[in-house]
Each structure stands twice: as C-alpha cells, then as structure tokens.
C-alpha positions as CSV (number, residue, x, y, z in Angstrom):
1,X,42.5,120.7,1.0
2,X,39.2,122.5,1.6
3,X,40.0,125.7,3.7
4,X,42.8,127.5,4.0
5,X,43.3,129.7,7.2
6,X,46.0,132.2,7.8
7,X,46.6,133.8,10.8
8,X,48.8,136.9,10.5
9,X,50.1,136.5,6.6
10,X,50.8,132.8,7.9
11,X,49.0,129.9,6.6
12,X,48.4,126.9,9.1
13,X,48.6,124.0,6.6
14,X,48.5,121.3,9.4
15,X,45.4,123.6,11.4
16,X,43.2,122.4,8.3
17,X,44.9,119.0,7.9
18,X,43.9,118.6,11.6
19,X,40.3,120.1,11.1
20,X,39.6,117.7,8.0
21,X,40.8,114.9,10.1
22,X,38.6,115.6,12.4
23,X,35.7,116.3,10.2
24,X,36.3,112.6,8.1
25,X,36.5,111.0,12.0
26,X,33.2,112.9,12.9
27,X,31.8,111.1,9.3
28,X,32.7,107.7,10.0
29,X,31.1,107.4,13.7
30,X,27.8,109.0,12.3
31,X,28.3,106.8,9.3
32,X,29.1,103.7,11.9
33,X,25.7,101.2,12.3
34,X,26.9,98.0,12.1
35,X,28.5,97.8,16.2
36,X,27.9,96.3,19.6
37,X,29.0,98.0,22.6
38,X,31.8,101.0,21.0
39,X,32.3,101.2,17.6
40,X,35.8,100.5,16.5
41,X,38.2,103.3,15.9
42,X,39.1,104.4,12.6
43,X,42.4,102.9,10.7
44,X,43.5,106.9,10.4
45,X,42.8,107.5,14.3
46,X,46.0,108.3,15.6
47,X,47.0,111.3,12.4
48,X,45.7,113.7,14.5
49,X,48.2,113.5,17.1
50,X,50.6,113.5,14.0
51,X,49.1,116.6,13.2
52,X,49.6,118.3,15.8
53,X,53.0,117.4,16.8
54,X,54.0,118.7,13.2
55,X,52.0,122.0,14.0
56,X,53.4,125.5,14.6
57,X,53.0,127.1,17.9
58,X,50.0,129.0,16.7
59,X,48.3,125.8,15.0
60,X,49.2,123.8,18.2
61,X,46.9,126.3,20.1
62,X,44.1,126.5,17.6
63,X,44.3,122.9,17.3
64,X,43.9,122.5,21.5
65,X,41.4,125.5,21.5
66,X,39.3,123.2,19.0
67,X,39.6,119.9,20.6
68,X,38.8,120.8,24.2
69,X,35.4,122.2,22.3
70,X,34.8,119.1,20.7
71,X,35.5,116.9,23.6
72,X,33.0,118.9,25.9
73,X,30.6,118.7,23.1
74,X,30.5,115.3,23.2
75,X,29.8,115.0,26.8
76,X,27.0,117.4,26.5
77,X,25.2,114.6,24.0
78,X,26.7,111.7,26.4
79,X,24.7,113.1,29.0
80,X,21.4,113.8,27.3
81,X,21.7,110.2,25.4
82,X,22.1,109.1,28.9
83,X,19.1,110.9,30.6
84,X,17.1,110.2,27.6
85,X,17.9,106.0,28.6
86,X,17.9,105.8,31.9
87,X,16.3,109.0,33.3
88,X,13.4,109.0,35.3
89,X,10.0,107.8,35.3
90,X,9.6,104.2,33.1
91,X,13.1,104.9,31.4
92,X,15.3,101.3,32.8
93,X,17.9,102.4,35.7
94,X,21.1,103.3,34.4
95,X,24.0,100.5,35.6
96,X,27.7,101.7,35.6
C-alpha cells in the first residue's frame, strides 16, 4: 500500500485500497489508445464497490466525498472535449 491515512488514531485501510483503485483505473483509461467508440472497462472495475461496502462509516464517507469529486471532474473535461468538437464557428455540429 502506498499511503496510510488515519483519521482520529484510526487507520482507514480500505480508504487507501479505494483511492489506489481508483488511481490504477485513472492509469488504464489514460493508458487506453487502442478503442472505438468507449473504451472497455477494466477486468478490476467493480472492487471499488467492494471497497466500499467493506469500509467503516468514516471511510464510507471519505470514500463518497471523493467520488462525487471525481465524477464532477469528469464532466467538467466532458464538456470542454465537447465544446472543443463541436462548438462554434467551423467545429462540425455536435449529434446526440
């Protein structure tokens, strides 16, 4: 394990399980150039769901707290890879 984070003399094993789950995912789609359309989903996609269900209460939150971060994150580059395709001017019209 890479980090170890304690919160109040408590150390949240599956928090940094979680986080270096997340961090190998984030790798593998930056890694990811062979792929038409969505690139496939890891094999190891679903362990962070295992993760959290084996989280305390505290890790549980952290573990939320973190993902709702990530998730609007990525919508703020969806949306500027978006404008950046189909935004105006000579940029092709964007087709839901």
């Amino acid at each position: 394990m890479k980090t170890k984070t304690i919160l109040n003399g408590v150390e949240l094993e599956n928090y940094d399980k979680f986080m270096e789950w997340l961090d190998e995912m984030q790798e593998k789609f930056i890694a990811c150039k062979d792929y038409k359309g969505y690139p496939q989903l890891p094999d190891n996609f679903s362990k962070g769901m295992e993760l959290y269900r084996k989280a305390s209460k505290d890790e549980q939150a952290l573990i939320a707290t973190h993902a709702i971060g990530e998730l609007i994150e990525c919508f703020r580059h969806w949306k500027v890879d978006r404008d950046k395709l189909y935004g105006a001017g000579e940029w092709k019209k964007f087709i839901y």
